[in-house]
C-alpha positions in Angstrom: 20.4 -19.8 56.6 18.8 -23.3 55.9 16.7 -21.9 52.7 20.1 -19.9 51.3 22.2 -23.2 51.8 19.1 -24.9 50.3 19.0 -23.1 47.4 22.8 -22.8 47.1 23.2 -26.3 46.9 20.5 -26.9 44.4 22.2 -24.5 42.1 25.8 -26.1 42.9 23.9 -29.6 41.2 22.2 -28.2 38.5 25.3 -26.2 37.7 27.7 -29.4 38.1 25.1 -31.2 35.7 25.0 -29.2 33.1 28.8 -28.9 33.3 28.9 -32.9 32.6 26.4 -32.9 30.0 28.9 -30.0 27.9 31.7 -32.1 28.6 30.3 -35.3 27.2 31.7 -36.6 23.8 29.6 -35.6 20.6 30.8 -37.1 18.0 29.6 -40.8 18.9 26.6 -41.8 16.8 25.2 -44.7 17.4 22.0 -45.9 15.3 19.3 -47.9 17.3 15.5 -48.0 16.6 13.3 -46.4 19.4 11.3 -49.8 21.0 8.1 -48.7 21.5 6.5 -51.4 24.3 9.5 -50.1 26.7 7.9 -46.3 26.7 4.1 -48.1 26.3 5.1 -49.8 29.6 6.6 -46.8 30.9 3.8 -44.8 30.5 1.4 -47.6 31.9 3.3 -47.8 34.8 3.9 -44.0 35.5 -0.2 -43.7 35.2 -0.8 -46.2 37.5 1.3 -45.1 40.1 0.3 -41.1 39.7 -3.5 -42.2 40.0 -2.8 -44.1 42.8 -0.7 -41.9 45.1 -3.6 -39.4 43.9 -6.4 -41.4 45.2 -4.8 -42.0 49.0 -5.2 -37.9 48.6 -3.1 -34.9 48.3 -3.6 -31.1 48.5 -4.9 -29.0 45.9 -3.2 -26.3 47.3 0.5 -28.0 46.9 1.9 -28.0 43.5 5.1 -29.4 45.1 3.6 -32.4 46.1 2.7 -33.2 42.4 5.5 -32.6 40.8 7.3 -35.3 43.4 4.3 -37.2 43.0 5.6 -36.9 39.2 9.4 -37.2 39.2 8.7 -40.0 42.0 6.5 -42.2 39.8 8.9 -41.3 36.8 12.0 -42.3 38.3 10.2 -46.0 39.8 8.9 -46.1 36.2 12.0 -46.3 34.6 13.7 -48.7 37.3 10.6 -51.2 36.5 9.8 -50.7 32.7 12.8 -53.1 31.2 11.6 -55.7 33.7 7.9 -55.4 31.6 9.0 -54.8 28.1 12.2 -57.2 27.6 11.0 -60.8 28.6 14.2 -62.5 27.5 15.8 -61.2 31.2 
């Protein structure tokens, strides 16, 4: 019962995002230049943290554990990356 409610919530989410994302307004455009050292430093940052959480060790055998290796170091990534690349905060 644990695995059903599991997976049952996990579509409820994905189901409830993608119902937020269709109900978002389309019609704003707003014209901004893509700043380049903010995804340099993202990228920098997302490296070091994947190598490093690699080198303590993990299991070959667990794809799982890599992709939250990879949406972990992602998500701390974008939390730190405007601290790096904007020096006028």
């Amino acid at each position: 019962i644990y695995k059903l409610l599991q997976h049952l919530s996990t579509l409820f989410g994905g189901l409830f995002i993608i119902w937020t994302f269709i109900r978002l307004q389309t019609n704003v455009l707003i014209e901004q230049t893509i700043n380049a050292k903010y995804w340099e430093t993202f990228l920098l940052i997302f490296v070091v943290i994947f190598c490093l959480r690699l080198s303590f060790g993990i299991d070959k055998n667990y794809l799982g554990q890599l992709i939250v290796t990879c949406v972990s170091a992602s998500l701390v990534a974008l939390t730190i990356s405007p601290i790096f690349s904007n020096p006028k905060i």
